[in-house]
C-alpha positions in Angstrom: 0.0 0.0 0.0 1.0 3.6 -0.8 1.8 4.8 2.9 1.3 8.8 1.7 -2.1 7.6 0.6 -3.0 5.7 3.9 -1.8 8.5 5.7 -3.7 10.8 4.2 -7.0 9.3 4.2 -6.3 8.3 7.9 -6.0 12.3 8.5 -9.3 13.0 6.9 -11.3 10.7 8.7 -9.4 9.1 12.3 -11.1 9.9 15.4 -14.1 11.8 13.2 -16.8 9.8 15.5 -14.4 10.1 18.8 -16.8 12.0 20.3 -20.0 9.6 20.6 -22.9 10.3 17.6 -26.0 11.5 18.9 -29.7 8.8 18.9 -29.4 5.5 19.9 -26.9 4.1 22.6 -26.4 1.0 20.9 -28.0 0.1 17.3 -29.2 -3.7 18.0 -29.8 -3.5 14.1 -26.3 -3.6 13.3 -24.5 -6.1 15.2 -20.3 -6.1 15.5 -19.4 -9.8 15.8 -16.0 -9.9 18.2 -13.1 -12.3 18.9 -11.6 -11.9 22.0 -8.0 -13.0 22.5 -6.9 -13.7 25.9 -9.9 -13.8 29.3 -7.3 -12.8 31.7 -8.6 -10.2 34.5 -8.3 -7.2 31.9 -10.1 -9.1 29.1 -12.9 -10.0 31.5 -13.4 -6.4 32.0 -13.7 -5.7 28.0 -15.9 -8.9 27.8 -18.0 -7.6 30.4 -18.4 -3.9 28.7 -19.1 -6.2 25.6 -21.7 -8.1 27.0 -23.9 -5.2 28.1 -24.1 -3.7 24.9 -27.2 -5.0 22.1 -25.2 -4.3 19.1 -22.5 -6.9 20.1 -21.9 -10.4 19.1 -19.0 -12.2 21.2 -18.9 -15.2 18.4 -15.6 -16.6 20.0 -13.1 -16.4 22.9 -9.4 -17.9 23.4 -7.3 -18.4 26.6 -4.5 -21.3 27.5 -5.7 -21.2 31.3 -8.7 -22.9 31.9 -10.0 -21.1 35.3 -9.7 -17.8 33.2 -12.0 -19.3 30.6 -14.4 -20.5 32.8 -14.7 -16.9 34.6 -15.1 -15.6 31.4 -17.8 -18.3 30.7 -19.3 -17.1 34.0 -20.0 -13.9 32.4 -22.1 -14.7 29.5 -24.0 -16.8 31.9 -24.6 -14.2 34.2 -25.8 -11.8 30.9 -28.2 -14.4 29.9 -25.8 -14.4 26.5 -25.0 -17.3 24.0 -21.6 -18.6 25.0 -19.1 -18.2 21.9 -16.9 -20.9 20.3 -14.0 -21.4 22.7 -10.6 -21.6 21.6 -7.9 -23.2 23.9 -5.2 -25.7 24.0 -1.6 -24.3 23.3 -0.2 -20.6 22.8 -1.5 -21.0 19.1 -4.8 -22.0 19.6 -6.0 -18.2 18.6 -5.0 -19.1 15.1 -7.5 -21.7 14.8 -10.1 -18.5 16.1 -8.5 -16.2 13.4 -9.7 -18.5 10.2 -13.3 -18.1 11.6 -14.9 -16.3 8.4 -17.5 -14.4 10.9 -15.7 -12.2 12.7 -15.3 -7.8 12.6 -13.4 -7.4 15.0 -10.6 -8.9 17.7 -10.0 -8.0 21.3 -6.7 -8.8 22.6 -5.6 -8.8 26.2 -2.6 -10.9 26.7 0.8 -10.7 28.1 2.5 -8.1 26.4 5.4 -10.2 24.6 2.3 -11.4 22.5 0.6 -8.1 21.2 2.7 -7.6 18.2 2.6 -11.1 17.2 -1.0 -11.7 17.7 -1.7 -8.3 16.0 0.1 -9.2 12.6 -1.6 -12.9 12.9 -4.8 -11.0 13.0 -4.3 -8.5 10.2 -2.7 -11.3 8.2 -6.4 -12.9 8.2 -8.1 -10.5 7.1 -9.4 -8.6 10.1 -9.5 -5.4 9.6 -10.1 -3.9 13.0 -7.4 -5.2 15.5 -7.5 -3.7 19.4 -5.0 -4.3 21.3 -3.9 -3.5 25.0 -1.3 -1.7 26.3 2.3 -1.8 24.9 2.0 -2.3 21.4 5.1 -4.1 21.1 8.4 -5.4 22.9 11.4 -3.9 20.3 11.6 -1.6 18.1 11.1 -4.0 15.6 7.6 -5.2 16.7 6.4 -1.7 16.4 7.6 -1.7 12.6 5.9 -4.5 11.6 3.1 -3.8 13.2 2.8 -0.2 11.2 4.0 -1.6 7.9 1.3 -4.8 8.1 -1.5 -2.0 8.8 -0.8 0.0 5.9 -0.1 -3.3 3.9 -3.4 -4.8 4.8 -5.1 -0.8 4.7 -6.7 -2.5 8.5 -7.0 -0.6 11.7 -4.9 -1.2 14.7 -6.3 0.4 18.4 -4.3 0.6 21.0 -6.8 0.8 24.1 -5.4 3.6 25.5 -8.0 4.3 27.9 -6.4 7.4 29.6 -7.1 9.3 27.1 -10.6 9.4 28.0 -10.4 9.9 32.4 -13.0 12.5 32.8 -10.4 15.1 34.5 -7.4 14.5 31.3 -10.2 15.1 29.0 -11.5 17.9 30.6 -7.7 19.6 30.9 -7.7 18.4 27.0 -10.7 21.0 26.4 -9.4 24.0 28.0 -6.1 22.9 26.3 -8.1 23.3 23.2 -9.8 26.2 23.9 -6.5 28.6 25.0 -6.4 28.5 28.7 -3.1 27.4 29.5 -1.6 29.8 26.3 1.1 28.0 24.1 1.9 24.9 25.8 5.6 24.4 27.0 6.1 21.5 29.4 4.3 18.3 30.5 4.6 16.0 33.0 3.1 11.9 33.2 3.9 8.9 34.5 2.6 5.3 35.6 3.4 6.1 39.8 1.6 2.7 41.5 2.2 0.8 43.6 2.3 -2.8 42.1 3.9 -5.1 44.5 1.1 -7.3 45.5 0.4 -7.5 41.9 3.6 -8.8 40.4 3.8 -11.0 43.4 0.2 -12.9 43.7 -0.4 -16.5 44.1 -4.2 -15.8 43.4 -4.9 -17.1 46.9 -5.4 -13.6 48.1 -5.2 -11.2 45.2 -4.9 -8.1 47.7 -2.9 -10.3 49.8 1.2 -10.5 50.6 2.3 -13.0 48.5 5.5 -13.5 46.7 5.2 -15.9 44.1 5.6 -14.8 40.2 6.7 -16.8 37.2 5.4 -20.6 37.0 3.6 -20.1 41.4 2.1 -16.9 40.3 -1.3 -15.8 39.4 -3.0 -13.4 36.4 -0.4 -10.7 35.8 2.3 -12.0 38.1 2.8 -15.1 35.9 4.2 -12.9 33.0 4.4 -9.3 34.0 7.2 -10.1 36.8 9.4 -11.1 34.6 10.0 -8.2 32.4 11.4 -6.0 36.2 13.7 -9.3 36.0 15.3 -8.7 32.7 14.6 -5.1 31.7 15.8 -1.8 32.5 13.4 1.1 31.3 10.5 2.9 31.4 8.4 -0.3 30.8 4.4 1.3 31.0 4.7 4.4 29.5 1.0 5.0 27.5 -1.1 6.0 30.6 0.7 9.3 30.9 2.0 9.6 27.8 -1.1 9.0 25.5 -3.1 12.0 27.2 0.3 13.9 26.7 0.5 13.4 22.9 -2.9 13.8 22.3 -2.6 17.5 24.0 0.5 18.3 22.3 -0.9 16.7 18.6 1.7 14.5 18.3 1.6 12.9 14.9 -0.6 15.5 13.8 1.4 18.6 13.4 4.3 17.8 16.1 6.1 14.8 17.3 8.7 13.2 19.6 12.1 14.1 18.3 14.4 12.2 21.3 14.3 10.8 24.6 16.9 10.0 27.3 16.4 7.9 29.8 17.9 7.7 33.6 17.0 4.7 36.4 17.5 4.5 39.9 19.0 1.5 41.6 16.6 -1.5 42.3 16.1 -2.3 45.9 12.0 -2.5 45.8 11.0 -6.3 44.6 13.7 -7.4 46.6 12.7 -5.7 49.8 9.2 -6.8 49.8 10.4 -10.4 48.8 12.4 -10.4 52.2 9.7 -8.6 54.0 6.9 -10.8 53.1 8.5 -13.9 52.0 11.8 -13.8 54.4 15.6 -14.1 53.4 15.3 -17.4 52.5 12.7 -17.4 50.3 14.0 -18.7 46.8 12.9 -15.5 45.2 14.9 -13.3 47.5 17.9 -14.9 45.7 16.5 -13.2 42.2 18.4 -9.8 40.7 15.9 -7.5 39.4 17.2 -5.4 36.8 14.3 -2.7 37.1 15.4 0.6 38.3 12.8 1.3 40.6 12.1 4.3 39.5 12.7 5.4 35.5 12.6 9.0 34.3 12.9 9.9 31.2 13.0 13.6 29.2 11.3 14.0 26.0 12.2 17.0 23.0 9.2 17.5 20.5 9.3 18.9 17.5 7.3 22.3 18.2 9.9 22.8 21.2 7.9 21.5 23.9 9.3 19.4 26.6 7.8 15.6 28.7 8.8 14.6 31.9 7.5 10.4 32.3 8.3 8.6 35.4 8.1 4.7 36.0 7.6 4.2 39.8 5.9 0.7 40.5 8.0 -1.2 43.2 7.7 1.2 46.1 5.1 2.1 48.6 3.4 5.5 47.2 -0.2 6.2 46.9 -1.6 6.1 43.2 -0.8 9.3 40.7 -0.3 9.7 37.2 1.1 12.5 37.4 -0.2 14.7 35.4 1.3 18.6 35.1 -0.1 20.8 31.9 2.1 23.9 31.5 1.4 26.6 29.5 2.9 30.6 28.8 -1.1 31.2 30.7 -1.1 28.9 34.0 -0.5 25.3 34.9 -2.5 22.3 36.0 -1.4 19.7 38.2 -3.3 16.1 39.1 -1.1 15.3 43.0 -2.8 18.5 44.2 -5.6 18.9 42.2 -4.9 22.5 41.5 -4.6 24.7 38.8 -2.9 28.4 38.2 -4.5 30.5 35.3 -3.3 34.0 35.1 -6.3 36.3 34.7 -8.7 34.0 35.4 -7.3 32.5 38.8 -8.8 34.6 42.4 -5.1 35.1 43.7 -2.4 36.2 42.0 0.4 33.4 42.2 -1.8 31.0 44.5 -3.1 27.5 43.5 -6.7 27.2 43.0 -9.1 24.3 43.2 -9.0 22.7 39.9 -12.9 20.9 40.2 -14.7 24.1 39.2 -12.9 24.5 36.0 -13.0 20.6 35.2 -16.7 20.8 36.0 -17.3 24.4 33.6 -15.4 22.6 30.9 -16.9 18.9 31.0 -15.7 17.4 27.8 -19.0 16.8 25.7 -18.1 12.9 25.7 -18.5 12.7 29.4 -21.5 15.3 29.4 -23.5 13.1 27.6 -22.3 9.5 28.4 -21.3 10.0 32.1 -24.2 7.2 32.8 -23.6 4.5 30.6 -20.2 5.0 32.1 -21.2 3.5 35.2 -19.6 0.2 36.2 -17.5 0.4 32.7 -14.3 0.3 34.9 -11.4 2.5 35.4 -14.5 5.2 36.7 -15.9 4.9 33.4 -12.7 4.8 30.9 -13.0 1.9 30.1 -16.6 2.1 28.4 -15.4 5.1 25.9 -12.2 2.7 24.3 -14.2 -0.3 23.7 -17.2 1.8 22.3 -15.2 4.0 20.1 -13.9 0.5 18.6 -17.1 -1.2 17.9 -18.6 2.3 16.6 -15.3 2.2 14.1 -16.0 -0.7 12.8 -20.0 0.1 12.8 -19.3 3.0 10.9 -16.4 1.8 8.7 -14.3 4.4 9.6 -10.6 4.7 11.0 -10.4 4.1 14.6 -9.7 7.9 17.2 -6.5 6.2 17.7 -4.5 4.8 15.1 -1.6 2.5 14.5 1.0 5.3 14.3 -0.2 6.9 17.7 0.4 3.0 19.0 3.8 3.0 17.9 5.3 6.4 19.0 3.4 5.7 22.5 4.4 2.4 23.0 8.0 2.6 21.1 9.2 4.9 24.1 10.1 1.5 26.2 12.4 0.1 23.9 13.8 3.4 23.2 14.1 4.3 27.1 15.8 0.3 27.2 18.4 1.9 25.0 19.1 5.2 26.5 20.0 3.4 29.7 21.9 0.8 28.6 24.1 3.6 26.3 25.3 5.5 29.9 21.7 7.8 29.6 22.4 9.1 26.2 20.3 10.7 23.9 18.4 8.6 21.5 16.1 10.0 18.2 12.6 8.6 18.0 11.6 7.4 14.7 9.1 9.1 12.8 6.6 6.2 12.0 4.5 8.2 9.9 7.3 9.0 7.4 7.3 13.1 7.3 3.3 12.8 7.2 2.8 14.0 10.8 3.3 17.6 9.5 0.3 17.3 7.4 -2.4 15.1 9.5 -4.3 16.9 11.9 -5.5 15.8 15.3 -9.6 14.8 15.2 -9.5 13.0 18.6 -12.6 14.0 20.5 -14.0 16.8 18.3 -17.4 16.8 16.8 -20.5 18.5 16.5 -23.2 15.7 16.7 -24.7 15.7 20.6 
């Protein structure tokens, strides 16, 4: 395929529904039939949105643990809804799924080595609308072929970015839009959570102490471990930095020119492994390799500056992070506050941020705040999955496209580098080939309400 062309039509018509079309909810009359690749905790959550919704068909679902499957079962049971052809056996049993001739869409929501691969497998048959959970890919090289097997099949990869849609970020987004903060200069994101009792979970307790992962551990800590064993880097980056881009128009009239990288040393795993487990414990014997905390710096092309942080193996009360600064005021999440010159009561003094989030309500959450409830993730989690299925409804390109995927997602191998290299500065690939100077930035604008 002729990327220029893809990239153009992708700028005339991505993220042109983002922002929810008025009448009916959910159009029973035109069903989306999906394919759901991995039933893990997160997937149950998307099945779950699925199953609540009349213009969805689940026709099949594929997992290689069987108590995952059978929770998953337990949800179409519980929604009085047809169970789907299950797919199960080995790590390539979603193959089998993928020749199925009925199917719009696929869901995936596996462990993150298998995104990319499962990705290309699904484009490769034919699917033309491909979501995907966070990180796109593992090396630089996934995200490649991931963008090149897009445009080559002219399909639609979603990364489920659901971020980009917390009522407060999208609100911030608005006034972003609208001039408050002036010309943007600095931002400031991050995944800062506390995830110890997640990457160590026996699924005996899941808010328990446990300190099992690997082979003994349960849902995320069988896989996600791991990666703190072997890898240095900023290793969940989209939360804080999908928002970001989105704010900035990254890939649509600005983009990430370089990145360095710095980690701290790794005492975190280690310490709650002793703590909980005791110094004998085989896993207090195992060197993590995670710094446990990762910042890394990011130049743009319009001159603005990021600031991410990777903080998950510490005690610290959840925070994304967020800080908006502008040549007009600031906004900042940890304190909920916000500084506006003219607008602000005190002259240098922080302000209560609600009243402004509340006066400038993005429209999306103005009109959809109640089918939001119970969605997950306060209500995030409803406006991913239903901008997907309304993309494929519709025909359209998804809010979020492949390209936004890759330059989100490609920051961890890139971060990988930068501190393996002695914190040097590393140049971001431009995976839209010069065309981000041209596209512009739909994501959450229309007029139908």
């Amino acid at each position: 395929m002729n990327r220029r062309t893809f990239v153009k039509n992708s700028a005339l018509v991505a993220g042109s529904f983002a922002i929810l079309p008025s009448g009916s909810l959910f159009a029973a009359d035109q069903k989306v039939r999906l394919a759901f690749i991995g039933t893990g905790l997160r997937g149950q959550n998307h099945l779950d949105n699925a199953l609540r919704r009349s213009d969805v068909d689940i026709v099949a679902i594929c997992d290689v643990d069987d108590r995952m499957l059978q929770m998953a079962t337990d949800l179409f049971k519980k929604a009085n809804k047809p169970l789907p052809q299950i797919f199960k056996g080995d790590n390539y049993a979603y193959k089998k799924m993928l020749e199925l001739k009925n199917i719009d869409g696929v869901l995936i929501a596996t462990p993150w080595e298998w995104h990319a691969p499962m990705v290309i497998d699904s484009l490769q048959a034919g699917i033309k609308y491909v979501a995907t959970e966070v990180i796109l890919g593992i090396t630089m090289d996934d995200h490649w072929n991931v963008v090149h097997e897009a445009e080559k099949q002219k399909a639609n990869v979603m990364m489920l970015e659901n971020v980009c849609y917390r009522r407060d970020v999208i609100a911030i987004l608005n006034m972003v839009r609208q001039g408050l903060f002036g010309e943007l200069l600095h931002l400031q994101a991050g995944y800062q959570h506390d995830l110890r009792s997640v990457k160590f979970n026996n699924g005996v307790d899941p808010y328990g102490h446990g300190v099992e992962f690997g082979e003994k551990g349960f849902s995320e800590a069988k896989w996600r471990t791991n990666h703190s064993v072997h890898r240095n880097g900023d290793l969940y980056p989209t939360h804080g930095i999908g928002p970001v881009a989105q704010m900035l128009n990254i890939n649509h009239g600005n983009r990430f020119l370089s990145l360095s990288s710095f980690a701290t040393k790794t005492r975190g795993l280690h310490k709650y492994i002793v703590d909980h487990g005791g110094e004998n414990h085989p896993n207090a014997k195992v060197e993590f390799k995670l710094g446990d905390i990762v910042t890394t710096h990011i130049r743009c092309a319009n001159g603005e500056t990021i600031l991410l942080q990777h903080d998950t193996n510490n005690p610290r009360p959840y925070s994304l992070g967020f800080r908006v600064q502008g040549t007009n005021g600031i906004w900042m999440d940890v304190n909920k506050s916000l500084y506006i010159e003219g607008l602000s009561k005190k002259e240098d003094a922080w302000e209560e941020a609600q009243p402004y989030l509340d006066k400038y309500d993005h429209p999306l959450w103005q009109r959809w705040s109640k089918e939001t409830e119970g969605a997950g993730h306060g209500g995030m989690d409803f406006f991913v999955l239903h901008a997907f299925v309304e993309s494929i409804k519709r025909k359209t390109h998804t809010p979020m496209d492949v390209y936004d995927a890759a330059a989100w997602s490609v920051i961890t191998p890139l971060s990988e580098m930068s501190i393996d290299l002695g914190n040097q500065t590393v140049e971001f690939p431009d995976f839209t080939s010069g065309q981000w100077m041209y596209r512009k930035n739909n994501f959450a604008l229309t007029d139908e309400f």
